[in-house]
N, C-alpha and C positions, 0 to 999 in steps of 0.2 A: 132932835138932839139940841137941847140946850141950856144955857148953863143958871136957869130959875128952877129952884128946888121946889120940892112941893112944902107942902103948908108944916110948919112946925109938928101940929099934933100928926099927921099923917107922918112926920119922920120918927116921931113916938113910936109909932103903932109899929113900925117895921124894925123898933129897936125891940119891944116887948115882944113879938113875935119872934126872935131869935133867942132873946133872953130867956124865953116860958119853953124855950128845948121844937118850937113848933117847925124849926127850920136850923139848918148850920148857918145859911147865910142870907143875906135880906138886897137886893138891888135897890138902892134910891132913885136911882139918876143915870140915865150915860149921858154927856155933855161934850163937846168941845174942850179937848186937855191943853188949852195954854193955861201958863204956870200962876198968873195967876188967879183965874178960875180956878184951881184946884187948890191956889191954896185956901182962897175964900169958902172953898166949899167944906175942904179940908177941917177948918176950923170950928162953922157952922155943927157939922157934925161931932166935932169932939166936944163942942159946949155943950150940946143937947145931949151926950151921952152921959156927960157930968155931971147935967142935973137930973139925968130918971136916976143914976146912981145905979143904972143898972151893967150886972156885969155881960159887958160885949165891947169887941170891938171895931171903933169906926177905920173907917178904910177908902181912900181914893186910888185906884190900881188906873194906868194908862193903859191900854192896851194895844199899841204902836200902831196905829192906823191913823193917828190924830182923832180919836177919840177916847175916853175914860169911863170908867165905872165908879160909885161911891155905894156904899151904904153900910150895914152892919155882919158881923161875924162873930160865931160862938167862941172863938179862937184862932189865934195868929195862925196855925197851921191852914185854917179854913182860905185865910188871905193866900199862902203861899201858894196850896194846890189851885185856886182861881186865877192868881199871876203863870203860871206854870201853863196851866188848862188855856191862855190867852195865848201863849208866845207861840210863835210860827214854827214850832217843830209839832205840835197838837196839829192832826188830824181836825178839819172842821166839824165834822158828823160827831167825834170824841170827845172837842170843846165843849160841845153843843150839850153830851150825856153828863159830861161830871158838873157844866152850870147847873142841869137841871135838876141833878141830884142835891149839888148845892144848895137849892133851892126848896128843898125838901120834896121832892117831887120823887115817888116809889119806881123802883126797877120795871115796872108793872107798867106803870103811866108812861113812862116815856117811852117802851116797846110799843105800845097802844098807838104812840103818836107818830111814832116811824112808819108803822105800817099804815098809817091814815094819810101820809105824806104821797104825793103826786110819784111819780115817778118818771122820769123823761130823760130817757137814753137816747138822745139823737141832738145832733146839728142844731142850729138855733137860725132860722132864714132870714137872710141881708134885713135890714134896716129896709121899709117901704120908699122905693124908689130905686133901690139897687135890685141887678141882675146878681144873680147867682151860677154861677158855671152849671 
């Protein structure tokens, strides 16, 4: 997590990709959210969306953990339901489904990916070197 973006044309690429309908919404970056990292990032983002001229929009969302999200979205609505999907009333496992959707990822793929996920219902044992009752 940190707060160097990737390369210009690579935040291109993730603007076109939202813009050409390939996805609702594009992740750039999670970073460290002080203010002003985000607002430098903030900015970054809105210049370069200015000049593909392409219609989307940029977005840095906090996600109260002391950490942030940036990148692009088909629509304001997109940003809301991913601020929504972040905030601590969301279910993690739920968070997890509407990013992925967000992310253009099918009802399909992400069912595929739960069930390929580990599963571990039990206790988690002491740290090595503790006893455990």
């Amino acid at each position: 997590m940190s707060g160097a973006l990737p390369s210009d044309d690579a935040i291109r690429e993730h603007a076109y990709l939202v813009a050409r309908g390939v996805r609702p919404m594009a992740l750039v970056q999670t970073f460290a959210a002080d203010p002003m990292t985000c607002l430098r990032i903030a900015t970054r983002l809105e210049a370069i969306g200015v000049e593909t001229g392409l219609p989307i929009v940029p977005f840095v969302v906090e996600n109260g953990d002391g950490s942030a999200d940036c990148g692009y979205a088909a629509a304001g609505w997109v940003v809301d339901l991913l601020r929504w999907a972040s905030s601590n009333d969301v279910p993690k496992v739920q968070r997890l489904r509407v990013v992925g959707l967000l992310l253009g990822y099918s009802a399909d793929a992400i069912a595929i990916f739960e069930e390929r996920a580990p599963r571990r219902f039990f206790t988690t044992p002491a740290a090595a070197g503790e006893s455990t009752p």
